[in-house]
N, C-alpha and C positions, 0 to 999 in steps of 0.2 A: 546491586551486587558489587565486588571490589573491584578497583580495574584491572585493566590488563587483558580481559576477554576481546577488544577490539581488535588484536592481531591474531588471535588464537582459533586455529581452522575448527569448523565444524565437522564433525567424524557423519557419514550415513546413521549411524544410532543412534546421534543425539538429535538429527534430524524429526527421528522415528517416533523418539520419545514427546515431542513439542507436537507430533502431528497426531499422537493418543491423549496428548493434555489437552487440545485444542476440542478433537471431537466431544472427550468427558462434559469440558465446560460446555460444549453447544449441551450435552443433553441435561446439565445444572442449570439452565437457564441462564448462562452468562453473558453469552454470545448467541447472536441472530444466524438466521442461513446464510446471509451472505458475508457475513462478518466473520464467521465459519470459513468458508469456500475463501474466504480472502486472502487469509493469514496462514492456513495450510498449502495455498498456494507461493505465499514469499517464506515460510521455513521452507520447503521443500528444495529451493533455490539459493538458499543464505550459505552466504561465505564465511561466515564469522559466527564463533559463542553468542555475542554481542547482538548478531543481527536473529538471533535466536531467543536472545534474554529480554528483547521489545515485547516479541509476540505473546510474552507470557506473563512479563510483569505486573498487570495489572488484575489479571486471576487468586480469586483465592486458593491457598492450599499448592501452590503447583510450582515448587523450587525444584525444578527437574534440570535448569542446564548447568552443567560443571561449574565450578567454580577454580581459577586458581590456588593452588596452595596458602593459606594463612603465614607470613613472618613467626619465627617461631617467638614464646612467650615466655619459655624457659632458659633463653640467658640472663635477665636481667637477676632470677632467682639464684642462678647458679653463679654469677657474679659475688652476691651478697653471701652466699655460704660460702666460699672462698676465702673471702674477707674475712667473716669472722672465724676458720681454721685458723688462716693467719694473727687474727689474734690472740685465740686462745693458744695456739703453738709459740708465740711469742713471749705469753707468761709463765707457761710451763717450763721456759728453757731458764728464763729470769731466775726464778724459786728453786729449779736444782743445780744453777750455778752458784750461787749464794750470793748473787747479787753483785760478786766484784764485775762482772760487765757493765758497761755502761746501757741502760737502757735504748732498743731501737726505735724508733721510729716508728710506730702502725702505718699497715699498709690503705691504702688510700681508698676511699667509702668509692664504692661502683657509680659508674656514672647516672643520673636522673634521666630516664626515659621518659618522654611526653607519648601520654593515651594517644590511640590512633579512634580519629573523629569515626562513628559510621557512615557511611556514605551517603547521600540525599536521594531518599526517592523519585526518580523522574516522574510526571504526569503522564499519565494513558499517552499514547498516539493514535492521532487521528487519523484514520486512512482513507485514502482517495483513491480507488481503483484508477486502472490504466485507462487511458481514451481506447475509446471503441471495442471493448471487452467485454464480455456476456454478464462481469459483474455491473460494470459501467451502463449499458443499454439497459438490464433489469431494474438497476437505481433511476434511470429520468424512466421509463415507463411506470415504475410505481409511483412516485412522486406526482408522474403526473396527471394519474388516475385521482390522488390523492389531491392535486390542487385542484383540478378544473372538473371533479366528478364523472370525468367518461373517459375517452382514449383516442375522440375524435381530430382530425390534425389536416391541416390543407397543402401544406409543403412546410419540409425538415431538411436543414442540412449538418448532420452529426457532422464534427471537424475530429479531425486527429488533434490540434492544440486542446482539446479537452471539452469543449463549450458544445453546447445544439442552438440554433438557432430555427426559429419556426413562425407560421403564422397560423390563425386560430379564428373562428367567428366572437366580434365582441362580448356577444347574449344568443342564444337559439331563438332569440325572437328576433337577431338582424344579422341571420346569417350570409348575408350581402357584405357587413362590413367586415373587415379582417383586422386583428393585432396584433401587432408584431413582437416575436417575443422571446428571450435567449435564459438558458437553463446552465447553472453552473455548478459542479456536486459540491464545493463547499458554501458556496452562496443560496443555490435554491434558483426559484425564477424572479425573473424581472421583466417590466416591460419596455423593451427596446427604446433608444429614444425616435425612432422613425414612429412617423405616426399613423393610426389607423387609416388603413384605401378603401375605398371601395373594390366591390369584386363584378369586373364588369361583364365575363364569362360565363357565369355561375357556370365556377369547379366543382366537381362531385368532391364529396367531404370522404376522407380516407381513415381506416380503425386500425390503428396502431399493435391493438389487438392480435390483429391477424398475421402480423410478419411470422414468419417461420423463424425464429433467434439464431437458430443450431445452422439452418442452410443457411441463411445471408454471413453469418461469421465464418461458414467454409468459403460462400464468396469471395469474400474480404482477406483471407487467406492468400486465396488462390491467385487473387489479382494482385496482389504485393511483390509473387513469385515469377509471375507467367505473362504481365502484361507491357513488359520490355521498358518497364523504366527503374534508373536506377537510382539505388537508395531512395524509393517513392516515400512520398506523404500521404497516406488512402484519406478519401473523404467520402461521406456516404448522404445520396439526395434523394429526399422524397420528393418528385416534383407533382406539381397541381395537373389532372386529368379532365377529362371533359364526358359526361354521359356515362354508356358500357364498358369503356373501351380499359384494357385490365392496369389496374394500378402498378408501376414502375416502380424499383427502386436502382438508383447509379451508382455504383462504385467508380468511382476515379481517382486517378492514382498520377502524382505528376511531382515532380522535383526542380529544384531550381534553376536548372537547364533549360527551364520552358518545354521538357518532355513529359506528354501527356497520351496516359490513355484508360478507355473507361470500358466497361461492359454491365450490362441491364438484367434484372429479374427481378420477376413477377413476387407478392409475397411469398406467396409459396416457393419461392426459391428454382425455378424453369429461369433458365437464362432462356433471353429473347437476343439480345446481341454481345457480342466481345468484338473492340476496337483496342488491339496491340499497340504500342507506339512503333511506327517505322521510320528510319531515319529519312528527310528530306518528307516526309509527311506529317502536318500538321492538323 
């Protein structure tokens, strides 16, 4: 579209309009669920025409956000018919003077306007949800169904910088040894450069499966708010168990200050403990 929408505020309605074009496409097959859920999530939030006319541009059929006003195209026209009144008024007066005037001058041809280019269509954008957001966890849990065929995991530690890092049995035939291995949403996974260990414990293997999404994200919430550190970084750890004993998940939450504090639940989302940051406690 032309410029000029980068400064131009987005109204609530045209908000509205980008969040019924969005759903259409999900039901045209345009857009996925979560690619759905993504983008009606940043129109809902966009400051700018502009940050409205990404979401949409690469849709067919769906020029829904304002545009500014077009330059108009009728002076250069009304220039030109100018000119030539003034010409033909110029011979007219000649002819019924009889000529004793001296001839004027015509008046001088309109200036040449240069065509306005159209503007270059941008490429799609690729979107990368936020760290630790229910679009983010459902992308490395599908993915990672989809690489390693199950949803099995020995210990995870999802980071706020964006990345998970985890370990994993090399084969179901030597679930002794483990590999180590980091998941990144525009890369995919990798295998770490540390190298496979042995497991000399044998940890119970934990199903990914079973987190409850919706409580461990009110977790992570809550410990951001209530766990007495300020401007935290949340990171979230699945660590390795032993036998019956119920699988854990850590929230912790610490900032540059070296203040930290964390609290614990079960998948199902039952906290087992809450450790606040108190000052002169580390």
């Amino acid at each position: 579209m032309t410029g000029g929408n980068g400064t131009v505020r987005a109204r609530d309605a045209d908000r509205d309009r980008v969040v019924d074009v969005l759903g259409q496409a999900y039901v045209d097959g345009q857009l996925s669920e979560t690619d759905r859920e993504l983008r009606v999530s940043r129109a809902l939030s966009a400051r700018t025409l502009d940050d409205l006319d990404v979401l949409v541009r690469d849709l067919q059929g769906h020029d829904v956000v304002p545009r500014p006003p077009a330059p108009s195209s009728r002076l250069p026209l009304v220039a030109m018919a100018a000119a030539v009144l003034v010409l033909v008024g110029t011979g007219a007066w000649i002819v019924f003077s009889g000529g004793d005037e001296p001839a004027k001058e015509p008046a001088a041809a309109a200036p040449y306007v240069a065509p306005v280019e159209p503007p270059e269509i941008a490429e799609p954008v690729e979107f990368v949800p936020d760290a630790l957001s229910k679009v983010w966890f459902q992308d490395f849990l599908t993915e990672y169904q989809e690489n390693f065929d199950d949803t099995i995991i020995l210990d995870a530690g999802f980071r706020q910088g964006g990345f998970v890092h985890f370990k994993r049995p090399v084969s179901s035939e030597r679930p002794d040894v483990l590999q180590n291995w980091d998941w990144y949403p525009d890369r995919g996974f990798e295998q770490s450069i540390i190298s496979a260990s042995h497991d000399p414990f044998g940890y119970a293997q934990a199903d990914l499966s079973l987190i409850d999404l919706d409580r461990l994200l009110a977790e992570v919430a809550h410990s951001r708010k209530y766990l007495g550190v300020d401007n935290p970084d949340i990171d979230v750890f699945i660590g390795p168990h032993i036998g019956d004993s119920p699988q854990l998940i850590e929230i912790r939450a610490g900032n540059s200050y070296g203040d930290t504090g964390w609290r614990t639940i079960t998948f199902d989302g039952r906290m087992t403990e809450s450790r606040p940051f108190v000052i002169g406690r580390q």
